[in-house]
mmCIF file of the N, C-alpha and C atoms, coordinates in Angstrom:
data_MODEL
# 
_entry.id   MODEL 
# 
loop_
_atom_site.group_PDB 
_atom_site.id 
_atom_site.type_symbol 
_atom_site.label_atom_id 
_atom_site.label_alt_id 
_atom_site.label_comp_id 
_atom_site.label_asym_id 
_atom_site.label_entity_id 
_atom_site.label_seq_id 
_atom_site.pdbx_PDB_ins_code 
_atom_site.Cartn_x 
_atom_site.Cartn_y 
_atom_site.Cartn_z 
_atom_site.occupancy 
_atom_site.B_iso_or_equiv 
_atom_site.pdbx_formal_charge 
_atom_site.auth_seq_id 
_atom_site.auth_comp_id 
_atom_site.auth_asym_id 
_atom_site.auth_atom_id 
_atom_site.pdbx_PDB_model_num 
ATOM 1   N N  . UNK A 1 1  ? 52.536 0.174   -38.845 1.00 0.00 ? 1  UNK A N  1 
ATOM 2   C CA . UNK A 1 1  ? 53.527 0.810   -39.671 1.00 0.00 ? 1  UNK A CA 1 
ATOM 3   C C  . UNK A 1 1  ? 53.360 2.317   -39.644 1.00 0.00 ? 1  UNK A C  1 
ATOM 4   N N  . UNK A 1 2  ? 51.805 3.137   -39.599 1.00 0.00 ? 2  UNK A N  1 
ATOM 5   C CA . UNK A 1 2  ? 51.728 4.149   -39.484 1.00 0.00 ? 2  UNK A CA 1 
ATOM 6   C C  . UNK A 1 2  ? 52.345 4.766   -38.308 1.00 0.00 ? 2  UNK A C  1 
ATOM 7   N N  . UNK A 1 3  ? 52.207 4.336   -37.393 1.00 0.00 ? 3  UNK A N  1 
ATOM 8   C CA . UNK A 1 3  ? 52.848 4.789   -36.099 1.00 0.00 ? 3  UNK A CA 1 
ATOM 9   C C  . UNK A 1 3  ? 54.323 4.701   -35.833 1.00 0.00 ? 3  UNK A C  1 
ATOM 10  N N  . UNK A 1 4  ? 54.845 3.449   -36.287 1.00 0.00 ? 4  UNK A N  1 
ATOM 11  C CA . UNK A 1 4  ? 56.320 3.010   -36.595 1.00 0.00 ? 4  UNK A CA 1 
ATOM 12  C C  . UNK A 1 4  ? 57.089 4.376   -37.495 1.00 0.00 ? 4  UNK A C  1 
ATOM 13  N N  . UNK A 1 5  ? 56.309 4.722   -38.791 1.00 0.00 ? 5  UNK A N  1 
ATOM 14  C CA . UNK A 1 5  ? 56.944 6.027   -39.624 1.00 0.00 ? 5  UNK A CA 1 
ATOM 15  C C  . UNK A 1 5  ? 56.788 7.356   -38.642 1.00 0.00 ? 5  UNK A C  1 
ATOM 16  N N  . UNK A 1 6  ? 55.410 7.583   -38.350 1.00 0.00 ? 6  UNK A N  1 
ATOM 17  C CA . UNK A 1 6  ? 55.070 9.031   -37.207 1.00 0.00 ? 6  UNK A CA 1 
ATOM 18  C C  . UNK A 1 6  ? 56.593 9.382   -36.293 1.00 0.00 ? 6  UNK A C  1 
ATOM 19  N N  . UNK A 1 7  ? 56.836 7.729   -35.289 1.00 0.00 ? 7  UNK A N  1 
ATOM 20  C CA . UNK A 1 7  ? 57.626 8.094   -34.333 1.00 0.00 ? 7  UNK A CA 1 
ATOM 21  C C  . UNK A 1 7  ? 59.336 8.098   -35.513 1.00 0.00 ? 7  UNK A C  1 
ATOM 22  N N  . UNK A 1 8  ? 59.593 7.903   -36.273 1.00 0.00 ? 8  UNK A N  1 
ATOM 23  C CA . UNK A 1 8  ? 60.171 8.309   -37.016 1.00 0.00 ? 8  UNK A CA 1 
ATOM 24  C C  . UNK A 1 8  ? 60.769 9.876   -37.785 1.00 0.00 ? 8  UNK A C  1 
ATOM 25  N N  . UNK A 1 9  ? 59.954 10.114  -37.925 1.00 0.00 ? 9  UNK A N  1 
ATOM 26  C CA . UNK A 1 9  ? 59.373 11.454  -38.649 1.00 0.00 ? 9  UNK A CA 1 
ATOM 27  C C  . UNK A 1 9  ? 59.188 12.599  -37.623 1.00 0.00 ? 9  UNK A C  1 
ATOM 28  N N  . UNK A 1 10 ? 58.931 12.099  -35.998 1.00 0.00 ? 10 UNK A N  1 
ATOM 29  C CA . UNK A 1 10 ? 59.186 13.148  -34.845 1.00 0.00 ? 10 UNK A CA 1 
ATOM 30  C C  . UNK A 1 10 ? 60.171 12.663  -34.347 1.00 0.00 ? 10 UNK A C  1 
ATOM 31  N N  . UNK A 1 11 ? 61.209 12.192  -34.817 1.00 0.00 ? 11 UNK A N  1 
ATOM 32  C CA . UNK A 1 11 ? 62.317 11.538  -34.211 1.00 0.00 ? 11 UNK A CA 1 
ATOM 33  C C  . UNK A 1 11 ? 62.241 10.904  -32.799 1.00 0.00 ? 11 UNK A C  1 
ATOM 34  N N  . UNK A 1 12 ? 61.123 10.315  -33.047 1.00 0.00 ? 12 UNK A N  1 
ATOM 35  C CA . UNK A 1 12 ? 61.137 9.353   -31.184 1.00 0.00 ? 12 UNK A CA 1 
ATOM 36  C C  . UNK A 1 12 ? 61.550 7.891   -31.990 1.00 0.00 ? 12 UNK A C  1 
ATOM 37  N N  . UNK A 1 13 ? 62.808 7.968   -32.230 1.00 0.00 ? 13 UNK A N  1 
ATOM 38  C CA . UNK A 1 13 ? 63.999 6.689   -32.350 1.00 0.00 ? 13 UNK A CA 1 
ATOM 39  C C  . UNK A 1 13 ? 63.516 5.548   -31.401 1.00 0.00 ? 13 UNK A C  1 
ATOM 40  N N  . UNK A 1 14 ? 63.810 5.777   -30.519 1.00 0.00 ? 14 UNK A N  1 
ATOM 41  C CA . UNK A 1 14 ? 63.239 4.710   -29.490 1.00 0.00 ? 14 UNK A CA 1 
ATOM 42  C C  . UNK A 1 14 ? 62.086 4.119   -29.601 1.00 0.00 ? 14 UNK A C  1 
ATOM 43  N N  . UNK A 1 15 ? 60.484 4.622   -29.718 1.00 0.00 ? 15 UNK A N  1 
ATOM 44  C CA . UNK A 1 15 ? 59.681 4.550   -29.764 1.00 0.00 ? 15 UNK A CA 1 
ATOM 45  C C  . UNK A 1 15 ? 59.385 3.633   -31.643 1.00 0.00 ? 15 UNK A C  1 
ATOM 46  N N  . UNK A 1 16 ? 59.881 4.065   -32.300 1.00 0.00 ? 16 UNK A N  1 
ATOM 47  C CA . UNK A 1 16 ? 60.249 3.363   -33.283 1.00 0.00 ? 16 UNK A CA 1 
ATOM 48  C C  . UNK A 1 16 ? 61.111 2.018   -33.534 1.00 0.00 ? 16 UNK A C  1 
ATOM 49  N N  . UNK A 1 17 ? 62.398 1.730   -33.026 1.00 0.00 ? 17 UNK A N  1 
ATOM 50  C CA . UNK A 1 17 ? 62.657 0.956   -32.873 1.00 0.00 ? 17 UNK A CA 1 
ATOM 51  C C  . UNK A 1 17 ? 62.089 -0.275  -31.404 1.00 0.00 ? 17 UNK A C  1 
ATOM 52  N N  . UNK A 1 18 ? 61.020 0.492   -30.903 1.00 0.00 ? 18 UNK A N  1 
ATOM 53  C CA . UNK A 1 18 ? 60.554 -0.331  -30.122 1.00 0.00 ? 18 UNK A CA 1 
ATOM 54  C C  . UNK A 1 18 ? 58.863 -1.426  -30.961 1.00 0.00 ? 18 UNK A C  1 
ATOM 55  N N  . UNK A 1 19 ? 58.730 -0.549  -31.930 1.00 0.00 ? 19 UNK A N  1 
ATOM 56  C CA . UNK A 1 19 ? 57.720 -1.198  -32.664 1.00 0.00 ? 19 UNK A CA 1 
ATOM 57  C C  . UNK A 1 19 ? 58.282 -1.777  -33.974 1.00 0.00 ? 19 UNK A C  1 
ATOM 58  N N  . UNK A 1 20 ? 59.576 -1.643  -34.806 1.00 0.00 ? 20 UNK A N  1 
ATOM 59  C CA . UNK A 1 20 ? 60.008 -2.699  -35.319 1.00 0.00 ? 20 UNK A CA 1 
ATOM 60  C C  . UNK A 1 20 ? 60.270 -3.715  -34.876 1.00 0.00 ? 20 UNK A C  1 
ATOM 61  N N  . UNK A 1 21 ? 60.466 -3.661  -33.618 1.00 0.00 ? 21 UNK A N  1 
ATOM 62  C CA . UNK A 1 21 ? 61.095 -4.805  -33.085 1.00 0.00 ? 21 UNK A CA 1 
ATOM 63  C C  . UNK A 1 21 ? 59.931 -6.011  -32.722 1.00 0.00 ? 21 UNK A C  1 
ATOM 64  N N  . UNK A 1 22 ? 59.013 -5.344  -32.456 1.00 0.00 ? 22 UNK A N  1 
ATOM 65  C CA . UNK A 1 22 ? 57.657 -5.897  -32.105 1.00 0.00 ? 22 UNK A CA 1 
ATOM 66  C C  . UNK A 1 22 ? 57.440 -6.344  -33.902 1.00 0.00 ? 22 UNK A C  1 
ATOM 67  N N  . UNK A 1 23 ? 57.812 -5.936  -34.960 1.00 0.00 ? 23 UNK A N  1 
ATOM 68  C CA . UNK A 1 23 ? 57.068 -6.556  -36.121 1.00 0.00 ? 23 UNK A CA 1 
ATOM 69  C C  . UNK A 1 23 ? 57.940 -7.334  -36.819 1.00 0.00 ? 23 UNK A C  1 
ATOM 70  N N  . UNK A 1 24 ? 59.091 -7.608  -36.395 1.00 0.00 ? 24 UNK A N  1 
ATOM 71  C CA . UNK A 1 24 ? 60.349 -8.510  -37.303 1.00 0.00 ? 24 UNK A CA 1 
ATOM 72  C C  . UNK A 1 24 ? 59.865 -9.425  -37.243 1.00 0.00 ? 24 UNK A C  1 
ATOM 73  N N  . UNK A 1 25 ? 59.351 -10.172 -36.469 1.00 0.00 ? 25 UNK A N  1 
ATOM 74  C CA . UNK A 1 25 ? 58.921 -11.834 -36.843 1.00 0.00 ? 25 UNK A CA 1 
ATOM 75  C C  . UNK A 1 25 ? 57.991 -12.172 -37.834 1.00 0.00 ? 25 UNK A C  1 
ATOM 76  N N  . UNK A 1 26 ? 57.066 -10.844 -37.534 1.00 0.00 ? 26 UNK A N  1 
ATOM 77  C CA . UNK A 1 26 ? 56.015 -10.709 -38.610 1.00 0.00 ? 26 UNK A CA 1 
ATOM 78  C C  . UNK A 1 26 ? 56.244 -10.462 -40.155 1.00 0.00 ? 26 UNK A C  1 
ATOM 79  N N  . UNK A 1 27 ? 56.877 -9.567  -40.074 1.00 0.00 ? 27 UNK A N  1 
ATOM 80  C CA . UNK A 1 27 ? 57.433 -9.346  -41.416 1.00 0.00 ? 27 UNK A CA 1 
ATOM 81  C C  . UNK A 1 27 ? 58.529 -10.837 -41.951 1.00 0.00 ? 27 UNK A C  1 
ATOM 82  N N  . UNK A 1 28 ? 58.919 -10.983 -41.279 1.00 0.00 ? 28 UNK A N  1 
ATOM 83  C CA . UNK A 1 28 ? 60.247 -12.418 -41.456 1.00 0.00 ? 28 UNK A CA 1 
ATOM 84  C C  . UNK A 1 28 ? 58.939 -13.430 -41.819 1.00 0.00 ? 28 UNK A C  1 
ATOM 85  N N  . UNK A 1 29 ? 58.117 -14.014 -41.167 1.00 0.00 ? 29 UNK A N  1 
ATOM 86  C CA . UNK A 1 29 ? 57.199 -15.238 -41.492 1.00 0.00 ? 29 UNK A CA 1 
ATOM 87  C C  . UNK A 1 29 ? 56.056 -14.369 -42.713 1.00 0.00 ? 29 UNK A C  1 
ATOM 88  N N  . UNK A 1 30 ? 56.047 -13.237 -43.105 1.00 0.00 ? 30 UNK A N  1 
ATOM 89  C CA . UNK A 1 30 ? 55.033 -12.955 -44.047 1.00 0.00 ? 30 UNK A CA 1 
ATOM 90  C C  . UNK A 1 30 ? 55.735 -13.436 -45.632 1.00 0.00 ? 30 UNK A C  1 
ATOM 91  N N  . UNK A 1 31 ? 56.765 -14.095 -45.445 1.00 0.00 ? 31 UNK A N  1 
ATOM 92  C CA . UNK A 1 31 ? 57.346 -14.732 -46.263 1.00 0.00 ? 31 UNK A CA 1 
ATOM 93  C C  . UNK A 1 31 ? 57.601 -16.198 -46.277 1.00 0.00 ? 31 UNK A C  1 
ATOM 94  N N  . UNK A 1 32 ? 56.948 -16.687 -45.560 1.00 0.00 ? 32 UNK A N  1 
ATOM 95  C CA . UNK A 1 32 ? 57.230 -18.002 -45.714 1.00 0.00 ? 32 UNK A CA 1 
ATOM 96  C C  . UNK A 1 32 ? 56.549 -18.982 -46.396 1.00 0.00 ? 32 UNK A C  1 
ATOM 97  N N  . UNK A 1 33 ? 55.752 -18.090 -47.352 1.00 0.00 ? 33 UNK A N  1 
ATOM 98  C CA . UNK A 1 33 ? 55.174 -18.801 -48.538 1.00 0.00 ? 33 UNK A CA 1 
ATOM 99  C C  . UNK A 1 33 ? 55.699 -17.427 -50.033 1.00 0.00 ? 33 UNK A C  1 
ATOM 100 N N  . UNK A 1 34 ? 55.744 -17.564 -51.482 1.00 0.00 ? 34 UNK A N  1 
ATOM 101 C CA . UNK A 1 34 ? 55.719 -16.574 -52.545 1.00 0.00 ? 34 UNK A CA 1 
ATOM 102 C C  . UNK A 1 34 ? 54.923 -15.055 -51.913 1.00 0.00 ? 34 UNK A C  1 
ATOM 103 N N  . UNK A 1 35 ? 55.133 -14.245 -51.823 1.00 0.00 ? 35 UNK A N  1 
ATOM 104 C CA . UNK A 1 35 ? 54.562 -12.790 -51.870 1.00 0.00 ? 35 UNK A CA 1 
ATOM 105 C C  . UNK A 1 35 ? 54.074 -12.296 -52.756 1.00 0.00 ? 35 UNK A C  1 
ATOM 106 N N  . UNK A 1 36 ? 52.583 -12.428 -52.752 1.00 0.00 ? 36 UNK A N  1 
ATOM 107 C CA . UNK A 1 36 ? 51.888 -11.899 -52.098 1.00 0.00 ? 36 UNK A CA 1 
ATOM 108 C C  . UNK A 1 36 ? 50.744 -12.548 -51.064 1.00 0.00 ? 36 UNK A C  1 
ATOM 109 N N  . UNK A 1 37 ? 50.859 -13.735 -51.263 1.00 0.00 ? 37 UNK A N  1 
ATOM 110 C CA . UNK A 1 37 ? 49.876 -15.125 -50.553 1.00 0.00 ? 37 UNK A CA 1 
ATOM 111 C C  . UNK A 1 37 ? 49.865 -15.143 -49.187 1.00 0.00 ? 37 UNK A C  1 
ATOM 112 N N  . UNK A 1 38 ? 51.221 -14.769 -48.250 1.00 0.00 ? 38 UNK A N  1 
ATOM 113 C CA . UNK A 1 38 ? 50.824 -14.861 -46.716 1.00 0.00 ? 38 UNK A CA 1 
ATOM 114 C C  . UNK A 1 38 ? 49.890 -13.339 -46.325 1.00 0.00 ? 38 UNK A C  1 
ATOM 115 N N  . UNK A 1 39 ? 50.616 -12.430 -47.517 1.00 0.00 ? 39 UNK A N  1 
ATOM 116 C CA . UNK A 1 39 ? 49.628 -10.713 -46.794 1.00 0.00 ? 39 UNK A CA 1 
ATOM 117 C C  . UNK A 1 39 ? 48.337 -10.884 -47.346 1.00 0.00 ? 39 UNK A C  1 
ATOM 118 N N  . UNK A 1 40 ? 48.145 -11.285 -48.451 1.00 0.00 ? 40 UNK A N  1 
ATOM 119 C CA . UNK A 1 40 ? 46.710 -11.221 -48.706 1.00 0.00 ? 40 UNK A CA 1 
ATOM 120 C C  . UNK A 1 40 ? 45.968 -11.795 -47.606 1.00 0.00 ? 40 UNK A C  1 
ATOM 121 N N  . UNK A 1 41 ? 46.495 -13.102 -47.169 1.00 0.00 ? 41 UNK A N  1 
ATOM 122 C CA . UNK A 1 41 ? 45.665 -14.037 -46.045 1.00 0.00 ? 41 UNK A CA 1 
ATOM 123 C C  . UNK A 1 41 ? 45.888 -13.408 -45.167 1.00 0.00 ? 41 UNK A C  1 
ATOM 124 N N  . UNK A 1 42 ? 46.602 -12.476 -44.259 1.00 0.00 ? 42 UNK A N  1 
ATOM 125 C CA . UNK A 1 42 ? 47.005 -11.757 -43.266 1.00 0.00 ? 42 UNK A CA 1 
ATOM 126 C C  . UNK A 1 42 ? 45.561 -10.614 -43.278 1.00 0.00 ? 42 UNK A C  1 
ATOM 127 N N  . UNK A 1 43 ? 45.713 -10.223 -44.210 1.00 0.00 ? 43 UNK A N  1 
ATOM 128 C CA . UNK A 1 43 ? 44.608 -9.063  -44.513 1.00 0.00 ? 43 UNK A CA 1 
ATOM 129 C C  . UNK A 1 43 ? 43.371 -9.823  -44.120 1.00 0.00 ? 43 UNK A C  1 
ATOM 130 N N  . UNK A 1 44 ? 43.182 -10.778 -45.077 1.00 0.00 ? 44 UNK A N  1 
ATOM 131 C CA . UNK A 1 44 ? 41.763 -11.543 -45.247 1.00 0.00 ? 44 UNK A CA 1 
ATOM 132 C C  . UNK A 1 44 ? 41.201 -11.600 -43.697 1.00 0.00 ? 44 UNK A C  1 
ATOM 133 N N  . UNK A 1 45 ? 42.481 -12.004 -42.655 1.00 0.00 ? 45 UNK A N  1 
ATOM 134 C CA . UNK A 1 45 ? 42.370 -12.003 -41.542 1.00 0.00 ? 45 UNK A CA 1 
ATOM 135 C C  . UNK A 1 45 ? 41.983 -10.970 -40.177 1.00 0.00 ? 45 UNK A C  1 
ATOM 136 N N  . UNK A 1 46 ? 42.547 -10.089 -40.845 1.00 0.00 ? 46 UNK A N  1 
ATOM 137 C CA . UNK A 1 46 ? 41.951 -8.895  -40.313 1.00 0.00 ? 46 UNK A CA 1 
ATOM 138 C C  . UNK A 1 46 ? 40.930 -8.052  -40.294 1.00 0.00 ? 46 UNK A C  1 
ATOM 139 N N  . UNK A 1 47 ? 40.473 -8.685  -41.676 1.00 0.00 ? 47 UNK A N  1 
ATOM 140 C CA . UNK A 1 47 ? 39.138 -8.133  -41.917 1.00 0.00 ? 47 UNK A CA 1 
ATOM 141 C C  . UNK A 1 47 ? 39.388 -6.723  -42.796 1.00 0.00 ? 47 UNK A C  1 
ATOM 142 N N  . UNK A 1 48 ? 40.495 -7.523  -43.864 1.00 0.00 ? 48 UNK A N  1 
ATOM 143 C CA . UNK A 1 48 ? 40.495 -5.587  -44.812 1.00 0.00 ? 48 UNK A CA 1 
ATOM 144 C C  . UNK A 1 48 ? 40.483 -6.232  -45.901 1.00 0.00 ? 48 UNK A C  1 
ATOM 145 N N  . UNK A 1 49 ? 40.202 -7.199  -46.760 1.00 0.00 ? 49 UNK A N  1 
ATOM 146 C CA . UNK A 1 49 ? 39.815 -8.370  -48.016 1.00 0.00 ? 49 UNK A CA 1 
ATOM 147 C C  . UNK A 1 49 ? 38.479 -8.759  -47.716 1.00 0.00 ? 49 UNK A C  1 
ATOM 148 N N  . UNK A 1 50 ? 38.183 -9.417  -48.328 1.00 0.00 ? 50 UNK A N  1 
ATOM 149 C CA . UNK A 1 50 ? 36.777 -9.829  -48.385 1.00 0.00 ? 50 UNK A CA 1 
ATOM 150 C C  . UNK A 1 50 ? 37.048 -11.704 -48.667 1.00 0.00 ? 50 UNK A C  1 
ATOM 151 N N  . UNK A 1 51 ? 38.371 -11.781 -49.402 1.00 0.00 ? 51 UNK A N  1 
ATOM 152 C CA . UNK A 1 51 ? 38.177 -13.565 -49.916 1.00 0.00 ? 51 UNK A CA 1 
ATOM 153 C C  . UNK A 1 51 ? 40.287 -13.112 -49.810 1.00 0.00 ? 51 UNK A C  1 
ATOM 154 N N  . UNK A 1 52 ? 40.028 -14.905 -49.142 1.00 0.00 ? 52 UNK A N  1 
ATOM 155 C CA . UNK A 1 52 ? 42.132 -14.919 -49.354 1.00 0.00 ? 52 UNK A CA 1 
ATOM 156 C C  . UNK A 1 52 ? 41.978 -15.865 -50.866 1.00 0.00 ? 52 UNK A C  1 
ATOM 157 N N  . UNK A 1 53 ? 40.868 -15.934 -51.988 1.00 0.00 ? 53 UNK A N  1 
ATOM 158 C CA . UNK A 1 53 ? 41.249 -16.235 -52.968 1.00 0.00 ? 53 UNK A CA 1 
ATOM 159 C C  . UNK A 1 53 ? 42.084 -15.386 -53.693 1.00 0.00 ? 53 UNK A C  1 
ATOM 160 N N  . UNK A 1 54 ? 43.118 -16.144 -54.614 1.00 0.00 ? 54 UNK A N  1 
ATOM 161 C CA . UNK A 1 54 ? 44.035 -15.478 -55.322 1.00 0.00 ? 54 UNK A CA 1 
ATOM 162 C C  . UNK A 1 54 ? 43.760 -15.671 -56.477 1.00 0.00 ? 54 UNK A C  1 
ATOM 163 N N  . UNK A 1 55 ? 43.998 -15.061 -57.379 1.00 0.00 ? 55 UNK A N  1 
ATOM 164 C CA . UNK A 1 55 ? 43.925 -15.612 -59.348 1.00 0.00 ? 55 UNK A CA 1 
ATOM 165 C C  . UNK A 1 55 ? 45.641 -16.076 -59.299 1.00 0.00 ? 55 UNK A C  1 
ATOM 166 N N  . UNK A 1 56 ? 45.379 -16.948 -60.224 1.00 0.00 ? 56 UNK A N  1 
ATOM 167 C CA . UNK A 1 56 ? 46.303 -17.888 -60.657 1.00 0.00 ? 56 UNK A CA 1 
ATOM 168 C C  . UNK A 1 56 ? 47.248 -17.174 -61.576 1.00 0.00 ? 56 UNK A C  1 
ATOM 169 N N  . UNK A 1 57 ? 48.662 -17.535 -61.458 1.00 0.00 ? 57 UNK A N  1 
ATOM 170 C CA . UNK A 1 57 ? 49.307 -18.785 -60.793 1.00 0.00 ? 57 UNK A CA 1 
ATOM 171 C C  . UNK A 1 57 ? 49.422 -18.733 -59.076 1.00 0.00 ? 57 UNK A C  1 
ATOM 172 N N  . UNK A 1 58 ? 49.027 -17.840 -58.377 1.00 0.00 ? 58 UNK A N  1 
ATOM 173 C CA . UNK A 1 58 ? 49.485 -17.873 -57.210 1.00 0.00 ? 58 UNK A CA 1 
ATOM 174 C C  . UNK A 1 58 ? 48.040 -18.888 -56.331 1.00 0.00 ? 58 UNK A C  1 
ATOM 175 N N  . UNK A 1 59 ? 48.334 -19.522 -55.122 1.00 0.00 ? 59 UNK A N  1 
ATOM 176 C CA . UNK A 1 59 ? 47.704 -20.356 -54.499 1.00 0.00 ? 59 UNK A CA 1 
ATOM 177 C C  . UNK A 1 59 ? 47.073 -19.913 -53.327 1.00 0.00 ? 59 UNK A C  1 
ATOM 178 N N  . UNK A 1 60 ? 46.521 -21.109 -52.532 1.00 0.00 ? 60 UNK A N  1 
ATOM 179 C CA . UNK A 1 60 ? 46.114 -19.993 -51.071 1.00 0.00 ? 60 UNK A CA 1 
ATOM 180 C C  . UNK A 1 60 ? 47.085 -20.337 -50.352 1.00 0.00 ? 60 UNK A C  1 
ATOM 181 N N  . UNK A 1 61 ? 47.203 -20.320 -49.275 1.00 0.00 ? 61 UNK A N  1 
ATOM 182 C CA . UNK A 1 61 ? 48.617 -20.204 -48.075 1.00 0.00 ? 61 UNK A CA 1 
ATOM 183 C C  . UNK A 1 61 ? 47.878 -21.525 -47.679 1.00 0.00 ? 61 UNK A C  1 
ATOM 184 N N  . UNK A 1 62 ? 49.114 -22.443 -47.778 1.00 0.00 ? 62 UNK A N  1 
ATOM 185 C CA . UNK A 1 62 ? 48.977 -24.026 -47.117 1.00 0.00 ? 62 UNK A CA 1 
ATOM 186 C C  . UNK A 1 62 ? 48.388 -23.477 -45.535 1.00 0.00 ? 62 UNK A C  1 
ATOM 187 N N  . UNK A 1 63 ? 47.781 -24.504 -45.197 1.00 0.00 ? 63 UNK A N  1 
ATOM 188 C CA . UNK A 1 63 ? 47.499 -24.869 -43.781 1.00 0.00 ? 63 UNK A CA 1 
ATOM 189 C C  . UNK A 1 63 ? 48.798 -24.465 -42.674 1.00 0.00 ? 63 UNK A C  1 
ATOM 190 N N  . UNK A 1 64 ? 49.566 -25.097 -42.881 1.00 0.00 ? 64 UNK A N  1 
ATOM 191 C CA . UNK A 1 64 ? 50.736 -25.168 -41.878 1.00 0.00 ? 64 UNK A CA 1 
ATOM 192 C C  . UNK A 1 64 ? 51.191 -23.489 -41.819 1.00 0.00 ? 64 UNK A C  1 
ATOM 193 N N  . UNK A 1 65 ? 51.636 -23.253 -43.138 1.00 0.00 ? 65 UNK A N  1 
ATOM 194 C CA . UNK A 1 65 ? 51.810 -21.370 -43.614 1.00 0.00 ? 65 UNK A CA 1 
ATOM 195 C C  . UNK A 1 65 ? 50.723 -20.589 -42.447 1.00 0.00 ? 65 UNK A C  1 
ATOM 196 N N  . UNK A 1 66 ? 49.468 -21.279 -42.574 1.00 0.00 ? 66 UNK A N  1 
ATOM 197 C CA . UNK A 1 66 ? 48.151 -19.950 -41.564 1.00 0.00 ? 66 UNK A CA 1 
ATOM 198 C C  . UNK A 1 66 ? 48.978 -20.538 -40.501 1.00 0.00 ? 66 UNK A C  1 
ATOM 199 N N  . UNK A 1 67 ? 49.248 -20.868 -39.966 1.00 0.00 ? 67 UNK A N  1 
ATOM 200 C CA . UNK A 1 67 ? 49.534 -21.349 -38.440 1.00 0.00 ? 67 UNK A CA 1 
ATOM 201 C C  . UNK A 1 67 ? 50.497 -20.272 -38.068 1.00 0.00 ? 67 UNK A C  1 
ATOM 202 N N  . UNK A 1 68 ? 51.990 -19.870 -39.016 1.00 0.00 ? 68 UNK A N  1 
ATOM 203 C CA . UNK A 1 68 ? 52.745 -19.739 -38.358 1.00 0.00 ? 68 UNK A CA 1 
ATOM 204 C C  . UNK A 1 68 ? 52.471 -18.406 -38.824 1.00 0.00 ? 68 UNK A C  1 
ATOM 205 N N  . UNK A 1 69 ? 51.832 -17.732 -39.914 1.00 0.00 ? 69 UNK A N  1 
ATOM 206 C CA . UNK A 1 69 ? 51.647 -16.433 -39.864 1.00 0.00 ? 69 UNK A CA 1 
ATOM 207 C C  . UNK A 1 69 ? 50.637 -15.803 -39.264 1.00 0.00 ? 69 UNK A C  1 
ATOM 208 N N  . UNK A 1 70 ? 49.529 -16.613 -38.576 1.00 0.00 ? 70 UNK A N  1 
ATOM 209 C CA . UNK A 1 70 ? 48.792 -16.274 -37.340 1.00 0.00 ? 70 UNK A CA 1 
ATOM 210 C C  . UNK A 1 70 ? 49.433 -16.301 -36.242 1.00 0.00 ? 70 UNK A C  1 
ATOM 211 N N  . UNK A 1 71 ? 50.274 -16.950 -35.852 1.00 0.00 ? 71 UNK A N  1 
ATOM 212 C CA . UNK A 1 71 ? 51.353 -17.015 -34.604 1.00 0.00 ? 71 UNK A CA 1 
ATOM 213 C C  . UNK A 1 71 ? 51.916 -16.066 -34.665 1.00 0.00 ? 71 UNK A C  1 
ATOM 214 N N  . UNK A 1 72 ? 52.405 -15.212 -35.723 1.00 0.00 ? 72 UNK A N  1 
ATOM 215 C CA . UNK A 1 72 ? 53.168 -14.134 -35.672 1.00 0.00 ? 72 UNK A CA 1 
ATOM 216 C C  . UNK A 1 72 ? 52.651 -12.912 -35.271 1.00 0.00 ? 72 UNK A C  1 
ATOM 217 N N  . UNK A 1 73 ? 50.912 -13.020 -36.330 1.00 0.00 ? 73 UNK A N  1 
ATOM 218 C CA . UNK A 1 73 ? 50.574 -11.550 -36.368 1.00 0.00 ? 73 UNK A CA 1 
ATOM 219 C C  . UNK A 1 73 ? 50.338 -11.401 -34.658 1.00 0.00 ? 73 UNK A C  1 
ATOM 220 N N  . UNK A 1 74 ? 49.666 -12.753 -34.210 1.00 0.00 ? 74 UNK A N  1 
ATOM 221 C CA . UNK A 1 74 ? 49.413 -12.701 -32.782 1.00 0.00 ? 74 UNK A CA 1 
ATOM 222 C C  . UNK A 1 74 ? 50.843 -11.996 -31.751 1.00 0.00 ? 74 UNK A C  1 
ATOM 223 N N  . UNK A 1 75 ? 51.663 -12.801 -32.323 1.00 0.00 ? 75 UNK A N  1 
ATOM 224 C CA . UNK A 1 75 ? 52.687 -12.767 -31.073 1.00 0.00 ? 75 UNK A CA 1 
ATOM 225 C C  . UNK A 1 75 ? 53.167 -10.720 -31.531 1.00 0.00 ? 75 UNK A C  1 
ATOM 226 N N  . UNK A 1 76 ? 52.939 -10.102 -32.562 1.00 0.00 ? 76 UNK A N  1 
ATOM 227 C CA . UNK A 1 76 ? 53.323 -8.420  -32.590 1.00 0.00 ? 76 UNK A CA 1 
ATOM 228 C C  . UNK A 1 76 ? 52.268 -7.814  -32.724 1.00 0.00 ? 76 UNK A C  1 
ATOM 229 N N  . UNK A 1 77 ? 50.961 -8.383  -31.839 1.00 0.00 ? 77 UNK A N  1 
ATOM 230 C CA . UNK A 1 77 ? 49.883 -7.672  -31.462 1.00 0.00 ? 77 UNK A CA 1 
ATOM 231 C C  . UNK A 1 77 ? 49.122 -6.939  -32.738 1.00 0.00 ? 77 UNK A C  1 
ATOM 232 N N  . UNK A 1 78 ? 49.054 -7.855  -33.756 1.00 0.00 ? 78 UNK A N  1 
ATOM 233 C CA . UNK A 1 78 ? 47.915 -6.890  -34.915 1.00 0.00 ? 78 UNK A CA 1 
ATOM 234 C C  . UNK A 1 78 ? 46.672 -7.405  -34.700 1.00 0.00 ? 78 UNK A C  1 
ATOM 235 N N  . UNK A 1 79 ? 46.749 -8.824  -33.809 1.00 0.00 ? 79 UNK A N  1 
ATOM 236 C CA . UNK A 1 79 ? 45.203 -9.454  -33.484 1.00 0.00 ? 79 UNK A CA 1 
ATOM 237 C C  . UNK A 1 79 ? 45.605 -9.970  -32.282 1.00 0.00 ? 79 UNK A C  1 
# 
């Protein structure tokens, strides 16, 4: 995202819309559970959390949920 705003902000349009484009799926499936539960686990994943526990009412991200938001972060290169 930092780089996505930069080429923004020096108006390299292109260069920007070449890295949204790379993160729409990501952003689209970081919802496919309540928000904030797929980014926390996204994070947890990256290694910038320490626990994808949540305090309640919110849950951890079903099984099936890690699949497809690891598929994502994979497929727009954050891992």
């Amino acid at each position: 995202m930092a780089c996505l705003c930069s080429n923004v902000f020096e108006d390299n349009i292109l260069d920007a819309e070449k890295i949204q484009n790379q993160l729409v799926p990501l952003h689209k499936d970081l919802f496919v559970e309540a928000n904030p539960i797929p980014v926390k686990w996204a994070l947890y994943k990256l290694g910038l959390i320490t626990s994808p526990i949540l305090r309640l009412p919110l849950t951890t991200l079903s099984a099936n949920s890690q699949e497809i938001v690891f598929q994502a972060m994979t497929e727009s290169g954050i891992i």
